[in-house]
N, C-alpha and C positions, 0 to 999 in steps of 0.2 A: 479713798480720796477722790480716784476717778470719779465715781456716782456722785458727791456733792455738789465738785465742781460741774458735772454734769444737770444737776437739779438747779444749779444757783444761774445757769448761762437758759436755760430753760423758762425757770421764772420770768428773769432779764427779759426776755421775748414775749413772754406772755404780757408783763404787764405793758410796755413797749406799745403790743397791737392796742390795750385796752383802755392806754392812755386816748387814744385820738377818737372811739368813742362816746357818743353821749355829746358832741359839739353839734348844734343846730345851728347852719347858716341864713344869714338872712333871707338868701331865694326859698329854703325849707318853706321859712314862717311865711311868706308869701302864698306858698302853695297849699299852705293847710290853711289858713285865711280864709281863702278863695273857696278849698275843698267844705270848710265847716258852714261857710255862710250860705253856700248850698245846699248842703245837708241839713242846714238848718232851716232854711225854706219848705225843704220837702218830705220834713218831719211837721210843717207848721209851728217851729216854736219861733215864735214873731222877734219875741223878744232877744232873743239869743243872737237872732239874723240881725236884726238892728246894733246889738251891741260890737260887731264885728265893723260896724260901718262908724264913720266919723260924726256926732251929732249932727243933720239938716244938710248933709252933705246929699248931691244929686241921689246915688245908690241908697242912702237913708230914707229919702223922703219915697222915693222906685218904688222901697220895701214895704213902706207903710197903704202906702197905694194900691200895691199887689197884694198887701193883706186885708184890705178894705173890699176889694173885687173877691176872693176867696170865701171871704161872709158872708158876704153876700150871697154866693152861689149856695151855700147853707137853707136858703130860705126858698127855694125852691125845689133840692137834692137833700137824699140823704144822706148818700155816701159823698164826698169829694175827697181825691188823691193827688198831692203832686209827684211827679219825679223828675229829677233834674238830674240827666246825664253829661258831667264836663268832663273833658281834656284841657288841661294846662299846660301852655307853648311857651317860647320866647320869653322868659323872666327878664327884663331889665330894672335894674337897679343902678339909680345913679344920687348917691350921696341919702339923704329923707325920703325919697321918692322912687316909687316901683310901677312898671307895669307891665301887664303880663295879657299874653295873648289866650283867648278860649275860644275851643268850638263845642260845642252841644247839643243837646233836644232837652224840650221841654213838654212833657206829658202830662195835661190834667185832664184825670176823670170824672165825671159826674154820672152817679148812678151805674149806669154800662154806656154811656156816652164820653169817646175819648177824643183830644184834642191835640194836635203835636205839632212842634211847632220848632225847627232845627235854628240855631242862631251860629254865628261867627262873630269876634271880633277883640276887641282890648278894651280890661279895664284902666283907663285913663283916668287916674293915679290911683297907685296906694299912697299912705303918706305911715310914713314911720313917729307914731309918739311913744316918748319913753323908749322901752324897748320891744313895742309890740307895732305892730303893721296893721292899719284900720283902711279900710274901702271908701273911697269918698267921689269918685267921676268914673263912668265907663263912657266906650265911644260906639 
């Protein structure tokens, strides 16, 4: 009898921990956001980067500009690389609206030709539609 009761107050605790699992909060999605549209910059998949952002929003239009400079470099290199090193600070969130502080470098290589370039600052806003967090003004 002991062991049951002992297996059933066991359970009890496991599921307990397992319940609170699996809940992503909004600062999360803010931060994988931020991490993917990065990462997706420096995979060059344009498209991906853009869709992270709010259609013609500042960061949108940024994106399309930095991928227009990147092709370009094409026509001259054979190889071009980016890498984009962020940290993600200060999440605030208030009501539709996030913004979160980053510091970084920016690495592009051309051929054996490298370029780096360290930034600071916040993106000024996210904006929450539905229930996903899209990039739309940095400062």
């Amino acid at each position: 009898m002991k062991k049951k009761y002992f297996l059933v107050v066991l359970f009890l605790i496991l599921a307990m921990f397992l319940s609170g699992c699996g809940v992503i909060t909004d600062e999360e999605k803010v931060r994988d956001v931020i991490d993917e549209y990065f990462l997706a910059i420096s995979e060059q998949e344009w498209d991906k980067a853009k869709s992270y952002c709010i259609y013609n929003s500042e960061v949108y239009c940024e994106t399309c500009d930095f991928e227009d400079y990147i092709d370009s470099l094409y026509l001259d290199f054979s190889f071009v690389d980016i890498i984009f090193d962020v940290d993600i600070f200060d999440v605030n969130i208030i009501g539709n609206l996030a913004s979160a502080h980053i510091d970084g470098s920016l690495t592009i290589i051309k051929d054996n030709q490298f370029i780096t370039d360290d930034f600071s600052g916040y993106f000024y806003y996210l904006q929450k539609i539905s229930n996903d967090w899209k990039l739309c003004n940095w400062q």
